[in-house]
N, C-alpha and C positions, 0 to 999 in steps of 0.2 A: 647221219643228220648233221647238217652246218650248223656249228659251233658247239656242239654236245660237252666238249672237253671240258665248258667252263659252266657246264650247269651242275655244278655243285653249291655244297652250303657258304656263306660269305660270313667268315669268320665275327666282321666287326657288326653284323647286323645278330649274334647269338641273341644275345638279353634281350632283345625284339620276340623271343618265343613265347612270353607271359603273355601277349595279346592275340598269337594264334589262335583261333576258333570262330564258331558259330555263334554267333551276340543278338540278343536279343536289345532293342533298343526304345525308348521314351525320353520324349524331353517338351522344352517349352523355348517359345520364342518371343521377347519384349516386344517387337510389334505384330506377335498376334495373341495378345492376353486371352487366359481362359481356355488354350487351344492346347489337349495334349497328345503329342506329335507319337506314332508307334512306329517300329520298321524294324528291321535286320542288318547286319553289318555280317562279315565273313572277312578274316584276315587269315592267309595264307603264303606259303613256303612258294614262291613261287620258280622256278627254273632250275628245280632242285636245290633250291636255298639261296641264291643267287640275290634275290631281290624279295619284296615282300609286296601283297597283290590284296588292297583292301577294296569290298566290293561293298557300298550301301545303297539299301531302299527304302523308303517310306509310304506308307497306307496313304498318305496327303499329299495333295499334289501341291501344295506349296511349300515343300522342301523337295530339291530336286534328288534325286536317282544317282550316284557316282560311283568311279572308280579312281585308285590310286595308286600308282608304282613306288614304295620305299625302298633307295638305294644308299649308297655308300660312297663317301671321297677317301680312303686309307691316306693317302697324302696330307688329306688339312684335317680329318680326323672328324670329318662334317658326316651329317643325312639330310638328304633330301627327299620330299613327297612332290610327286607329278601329279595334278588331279586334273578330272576332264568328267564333266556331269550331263547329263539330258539336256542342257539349253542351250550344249555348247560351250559353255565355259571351261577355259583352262588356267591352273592357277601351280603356281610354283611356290611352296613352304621350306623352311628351316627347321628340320626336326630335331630333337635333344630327348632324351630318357636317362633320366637321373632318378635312381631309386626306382621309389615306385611313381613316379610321375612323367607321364610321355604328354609331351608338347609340339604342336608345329606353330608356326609363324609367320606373315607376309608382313613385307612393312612398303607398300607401294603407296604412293603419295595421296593416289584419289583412294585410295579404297584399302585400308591394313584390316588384316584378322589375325587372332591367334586363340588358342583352346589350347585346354590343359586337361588330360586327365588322371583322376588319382585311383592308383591300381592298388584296389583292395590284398591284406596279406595270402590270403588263400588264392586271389588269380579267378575266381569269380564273381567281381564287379567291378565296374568302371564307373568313376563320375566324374563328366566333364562340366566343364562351362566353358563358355565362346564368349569371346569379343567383340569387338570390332570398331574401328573408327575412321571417318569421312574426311577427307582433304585435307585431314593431319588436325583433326579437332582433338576432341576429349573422347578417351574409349568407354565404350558403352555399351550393355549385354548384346547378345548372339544370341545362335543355335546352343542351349547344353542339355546334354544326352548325359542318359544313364545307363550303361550296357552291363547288360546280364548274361551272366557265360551259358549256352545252351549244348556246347561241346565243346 
């Protein structure tokens, strides 16, 4: 198999294991009051540890379907998340995990987001809240989800 040699575990992505598993998820979104959102999230080991491979859906079709690649810069000591969802969108984040808090980031001019979620001490619950802000205005809620560990 081409390239097998490097599908092992990637050292600087270890402390990324507290979010491996099968997530149950709900949240709410400011502009659809009243509305609460269900679905599944799945983060996993991917390439034999290599990279990390988060998979989300939602019951509602207005949150969209996605997937994510987290990887590693060892040089600047960085993570980054590739995401690419059902409508076609693809969007490039700044990840950070400090503690128990994992965060990704964009800061593009027309359109910034960022979420935070706070990883309960047992490893089974997550609570995010999202952001987001329009042509560099003032930030202003998002998507935030609450994942519950299901394995």
């Amino acid at each position: 198999m081409i390239g097998s040699a490097a599908q092992m575990p990637n050292p600087a992505l270890r402390s990324f294991g507290v979010v491996v598993g099968e997530w149950r998820t709900t949240g709410t979104h400011p502009l659809m009051p009243g509305t609460t959102f269900r679905g599944r999230t799945s983060v996993a080991w991917h390439e034999g540890g290599a990279f990390l491979l988060m998979r989300s859906e939602m019951e509602q079709s207005e949150i969209p379907s996605g997937v994510a690649v987290i990887g590693s810069d060892d040089a600047a000591g960085t993570f980054t998340m590739v995401y690419f969802d059902e409508r076609g969108v693809s969007r490039s984040y700044a990840v950070t995990l400090t503690g128990n808090r994992l965060a990704w980031a964009r800061d593009e001019a027309g359109f910034a987001q960022r979420s935070t979620l706070v990883i309960d001490e047992d490893g089974s619950r997550m609570v995010g809240t999202g952001e987001m802000r329009r042509d560099g205005g003032d930030w202003e809620g998002d998507l935030s989800l609450t994942y519950e560990r299901l394995s």
